[in-house]
N, C-alpha and C positions, 0 to 999 in steps of 0.2 A: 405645645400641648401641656397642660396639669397635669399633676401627678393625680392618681385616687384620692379620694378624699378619705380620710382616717374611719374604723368603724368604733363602733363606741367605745372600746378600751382604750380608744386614740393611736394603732397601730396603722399604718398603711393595710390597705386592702389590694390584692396582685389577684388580678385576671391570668390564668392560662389560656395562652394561645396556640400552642403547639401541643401536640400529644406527646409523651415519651417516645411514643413510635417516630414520629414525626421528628421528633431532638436525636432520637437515633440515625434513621437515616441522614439528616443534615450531618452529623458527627462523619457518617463514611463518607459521605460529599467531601467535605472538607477535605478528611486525611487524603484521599483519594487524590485531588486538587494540587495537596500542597505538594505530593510523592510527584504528579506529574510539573508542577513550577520546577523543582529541584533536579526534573531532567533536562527540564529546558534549558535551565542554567551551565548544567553539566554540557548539552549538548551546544551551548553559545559557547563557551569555551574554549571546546576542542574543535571549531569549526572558528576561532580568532586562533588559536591555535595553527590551525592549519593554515589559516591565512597568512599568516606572519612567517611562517617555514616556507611557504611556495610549492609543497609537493602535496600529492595526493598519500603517499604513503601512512606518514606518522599517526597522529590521532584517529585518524579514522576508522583503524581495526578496533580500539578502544570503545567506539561508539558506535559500530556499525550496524546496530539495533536500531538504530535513529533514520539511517538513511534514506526513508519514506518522504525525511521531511527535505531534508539538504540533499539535493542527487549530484548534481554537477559540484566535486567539491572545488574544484581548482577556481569557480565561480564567487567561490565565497558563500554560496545560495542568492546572490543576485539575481541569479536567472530560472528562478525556482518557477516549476511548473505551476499553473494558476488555473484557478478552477474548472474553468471552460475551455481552457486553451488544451488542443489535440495535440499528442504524442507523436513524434515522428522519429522514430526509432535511425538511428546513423547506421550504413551498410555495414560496420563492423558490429555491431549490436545483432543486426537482422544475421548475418552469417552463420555468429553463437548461437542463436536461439533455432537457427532452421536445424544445424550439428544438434543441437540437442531433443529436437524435435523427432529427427531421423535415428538416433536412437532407440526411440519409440518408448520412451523414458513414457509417455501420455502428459497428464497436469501432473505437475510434481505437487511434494507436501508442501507445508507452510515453509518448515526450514529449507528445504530446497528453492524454493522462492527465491528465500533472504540470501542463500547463498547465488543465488543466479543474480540476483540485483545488483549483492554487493559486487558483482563481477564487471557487470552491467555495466555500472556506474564509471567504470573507468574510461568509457567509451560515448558518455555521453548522458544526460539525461533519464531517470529511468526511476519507476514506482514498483512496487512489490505488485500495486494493483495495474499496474501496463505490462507486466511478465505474467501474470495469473491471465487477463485479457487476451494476449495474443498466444497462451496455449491452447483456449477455450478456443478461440476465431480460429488457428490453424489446423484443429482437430476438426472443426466444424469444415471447413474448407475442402479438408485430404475428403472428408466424409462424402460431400458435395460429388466430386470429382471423381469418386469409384463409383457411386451412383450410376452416374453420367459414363464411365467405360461402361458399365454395365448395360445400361440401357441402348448404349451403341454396338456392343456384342452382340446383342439379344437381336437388335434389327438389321445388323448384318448379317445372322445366321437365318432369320427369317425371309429376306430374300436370297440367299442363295439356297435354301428349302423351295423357293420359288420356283425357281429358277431350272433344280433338276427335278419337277413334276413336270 
């Protein structure tokens, strides 16, 4: 492509394209972009890091903001959960979460999440967004299933109401 063609004082002539509003927003893009590259790199690190040690322990309290993205660390993230592919929680996974269930703790916060994940992960496989899921599904579940006593109460008492007219 040419450049503009000069206007009569023979200066270049420059089109905007963008609004200031426009160069603005692209500006937060940007920052915003480079903050998240600079995690990733941080988070590539401590996760060669841990590769390289063999355990699960070291870097990873360091970065365990990250752990959404790398769950199984002893994996390296080799076996990192993939888009469509379903959760299957390991019977040590399912035990903590029913204990913590039976609590009656309900959905925990954000931070408790992060903290149930990072716990999680020890054990296997595991999303902030598959511990938020299976508090929703198991609330939804218990909910299900008083229903259902209930509605069995209610037609066992109605016949034996029957029963002594």
């Amino acid at each position: 492509m040419e450049p503009p063609p000069p206007d009569e004082g023979g200066e270049m002539m420059f089109v905007k394209v963008m609004t200031d509003e426009q160069i603005e927003i692209l500006r937060k893009q940007i920052s915003v972009y480079a903050a998240i590259c600079e995690q990733l790199v941080d988070l590539h690190k401590s996760m060669t890091d841990l590769a390289a040690g063999g355990g699960v322990g070291g870097g990873l309290s360091n970065h365990h903001h990250h752990h959404h993205l790398y769950c199984d660390a002893s994996s390296g993230g080799a076996h990192k959960i993939s888009g469509r592919q379903r959760w299957n929680p390991t019977p040590k996974q399912l035990q903590i979460l029913e204990q913590m269930f039976d609590q009656g703790i309900g959905t925990p916060s954000k931070q408790k999440i992060k903290e149930i994940t990072l716990e999680l992960c020890q054990h296997g496989q595991i999303s902030e967004t598959n511990v938020y899921n299976w508090f929703q599904n198991r609330r939804a579940r218990s909910k299900r299933k008083q229903q259902q006593v209930g509605v069995m109460n209610k037609d066992e008492s109605d016949v034996e109401s029957q029963n002594q007219a």
